[in-house]
C-alpha positions as CSV (number, residue, x, y, z in Angstrom):
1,X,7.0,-1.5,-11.5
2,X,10.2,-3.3,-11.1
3,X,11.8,-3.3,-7.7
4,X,13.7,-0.2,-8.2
5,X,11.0,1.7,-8.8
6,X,9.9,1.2,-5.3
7,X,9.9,3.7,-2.7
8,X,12.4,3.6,0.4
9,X,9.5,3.2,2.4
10,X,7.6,0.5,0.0
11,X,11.0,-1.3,-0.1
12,X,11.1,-1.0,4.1
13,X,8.0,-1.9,4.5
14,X,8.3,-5.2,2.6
15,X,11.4,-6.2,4.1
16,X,9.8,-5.4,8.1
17,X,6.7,-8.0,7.1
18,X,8.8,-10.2,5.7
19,X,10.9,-10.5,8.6
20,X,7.5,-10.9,11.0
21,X,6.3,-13.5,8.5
22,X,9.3,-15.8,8.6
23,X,8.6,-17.3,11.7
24,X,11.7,-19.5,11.6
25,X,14.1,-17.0,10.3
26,X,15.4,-18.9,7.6
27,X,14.8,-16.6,5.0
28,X,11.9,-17.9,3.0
29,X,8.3,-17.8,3.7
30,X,5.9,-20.5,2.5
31,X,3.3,-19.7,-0.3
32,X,0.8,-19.3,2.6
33,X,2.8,-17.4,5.1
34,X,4.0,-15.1,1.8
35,X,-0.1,-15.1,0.8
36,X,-0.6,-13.3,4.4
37,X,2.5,-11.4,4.4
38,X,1.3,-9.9,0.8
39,X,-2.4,-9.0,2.5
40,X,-1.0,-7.3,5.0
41,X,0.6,-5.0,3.1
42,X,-2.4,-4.7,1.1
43,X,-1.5,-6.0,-2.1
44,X,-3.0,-7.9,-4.3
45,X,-0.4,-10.9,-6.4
46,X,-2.0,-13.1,-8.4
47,X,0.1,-16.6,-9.7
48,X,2.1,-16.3,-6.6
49,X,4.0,-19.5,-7.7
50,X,5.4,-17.7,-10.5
51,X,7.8,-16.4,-8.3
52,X,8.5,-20.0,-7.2
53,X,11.5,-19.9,-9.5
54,X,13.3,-23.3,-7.5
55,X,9.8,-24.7,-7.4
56,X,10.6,-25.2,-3.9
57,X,7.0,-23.8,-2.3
58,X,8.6,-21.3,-0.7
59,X,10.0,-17.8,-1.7
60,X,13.1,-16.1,-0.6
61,X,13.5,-12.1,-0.1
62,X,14.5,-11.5,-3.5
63,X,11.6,-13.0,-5.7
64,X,9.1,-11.9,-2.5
65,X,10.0,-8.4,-3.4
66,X,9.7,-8.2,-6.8
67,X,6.6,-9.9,-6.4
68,X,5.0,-7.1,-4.2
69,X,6.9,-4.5,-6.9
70,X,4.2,-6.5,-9.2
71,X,1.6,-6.2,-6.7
72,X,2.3,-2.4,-6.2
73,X,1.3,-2.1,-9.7
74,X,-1.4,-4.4,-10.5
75,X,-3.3,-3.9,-7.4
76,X,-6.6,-1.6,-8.1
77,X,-7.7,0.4,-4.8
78,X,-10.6,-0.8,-3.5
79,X,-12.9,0.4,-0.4
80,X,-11.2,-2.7,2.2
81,X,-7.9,-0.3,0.8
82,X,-9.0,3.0,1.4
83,X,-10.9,1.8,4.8
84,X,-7.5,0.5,6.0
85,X,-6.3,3.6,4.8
86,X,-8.6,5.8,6.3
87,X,-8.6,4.1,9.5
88,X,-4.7,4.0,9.7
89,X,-4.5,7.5,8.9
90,X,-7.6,9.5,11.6
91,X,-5.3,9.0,14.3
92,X,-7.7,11.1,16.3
93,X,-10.6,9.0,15.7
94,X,-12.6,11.9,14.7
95,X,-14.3,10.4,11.5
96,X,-12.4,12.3,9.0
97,X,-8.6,13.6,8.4
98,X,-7.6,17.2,7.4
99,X,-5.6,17.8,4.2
100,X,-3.1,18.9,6.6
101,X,-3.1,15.7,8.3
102,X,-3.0,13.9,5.1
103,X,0.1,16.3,3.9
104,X,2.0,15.5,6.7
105,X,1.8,11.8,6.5
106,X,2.8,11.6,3.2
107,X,5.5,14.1,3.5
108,X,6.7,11.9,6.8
109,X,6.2,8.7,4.5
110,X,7.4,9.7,1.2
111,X,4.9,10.2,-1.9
112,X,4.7,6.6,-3.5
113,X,6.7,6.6,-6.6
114,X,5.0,8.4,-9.8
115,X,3.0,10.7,-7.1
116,X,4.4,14.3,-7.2
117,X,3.5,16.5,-3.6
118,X,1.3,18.3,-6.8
119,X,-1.0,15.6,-7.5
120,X,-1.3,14.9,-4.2
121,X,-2.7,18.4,-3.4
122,X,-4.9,17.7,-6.6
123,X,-6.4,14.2,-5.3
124,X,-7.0,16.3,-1.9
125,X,-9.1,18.8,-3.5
126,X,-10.9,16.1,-5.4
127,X,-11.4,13.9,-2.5
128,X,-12.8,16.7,-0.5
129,X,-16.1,16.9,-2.0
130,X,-18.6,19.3,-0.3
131,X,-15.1,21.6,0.0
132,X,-15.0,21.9,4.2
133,X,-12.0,21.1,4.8
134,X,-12.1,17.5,6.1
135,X,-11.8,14.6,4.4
136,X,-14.5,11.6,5.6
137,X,-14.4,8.4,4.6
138,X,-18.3,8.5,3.3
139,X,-17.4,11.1,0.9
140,X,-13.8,11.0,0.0
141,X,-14.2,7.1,-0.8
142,X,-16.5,7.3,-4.5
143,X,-14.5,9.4,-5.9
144,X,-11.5,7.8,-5.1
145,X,-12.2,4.8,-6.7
146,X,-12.9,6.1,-9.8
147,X,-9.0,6.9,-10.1
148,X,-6.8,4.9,-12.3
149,X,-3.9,5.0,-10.2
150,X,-2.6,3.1,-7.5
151,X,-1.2,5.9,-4.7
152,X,-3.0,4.9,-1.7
153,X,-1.5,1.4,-0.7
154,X,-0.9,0.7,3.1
155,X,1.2,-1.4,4.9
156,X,-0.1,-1.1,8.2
């Protein structure tokens, strides 16, 4: 995924923690601070000197993003990502979210890029094993991770 195949909301996101991670404002973030910056938005970069292009220990917004463009893509969902997830999106605290819940967040977020409003009603039905309605994080989790895809990334 290059950086124009991110999402308005992927390429928002990664400009707000940038911002929150550049303490000093002066536009670059250290190796460590980007390291944190790219956790928090739950991606994955490995070889994050590689987009050390001055070889200065430090990256600017430009290389930061394409960087979590690459992250975007090469990061596998894991169960830390869909527990963030999860716990981001039961707002009510209930233990599990409704396909209408879950419809309405990404409608209000934007599918990630590659995910049609389609396949999203097709991960739904397959996350919602015993077929009640409500999504919990015990049983929407296993079969989740068994995707190749990577659709459920959160920033928050």
């Amino acid at each position: 995924m290059d950086v124009d195949a991110l999402s308005s909301k992927q390429t928002n996101d990664a400009k707000e923690i940038f911002q929150k991670f550049d303490k000093d404002n002066d536009g670059k973030l250290t190796i460590e601070e980007a390291q944190n910056a790219f956790e928090s938005l739950g991606v994955n970069i490995e070889n994050l000197q590689q987009f050390d292009l001055r070889k200065t220990g430090t990256l600017e917004y430009g290389p930061f993003l394409r960087a979590v463009a690459q992250g975007y893509r090469t990061t596998k969902m894991s169960s830390k990502h869909l527990a963030l997830a999860f716990k981001a999106w039961d707002t009510q605290k209930t233990g599990y979210i409704t396909p209408q819940q879950l419809r309405h967040l990404m409608e209000q977020g934007g599918y990630p890029a590659g995910i049609s409003k389609a396949d999203m009603e097709e991960l739904i039905e397959f996350a919602d094993a015993d077929h009640d309605g409500k999504l919990s994080f015990k049983e929407s989790v296993p079969p989740l991770l068994h995707l190749d895809c990577q659709c459920l990334v959160v920033t928050g």
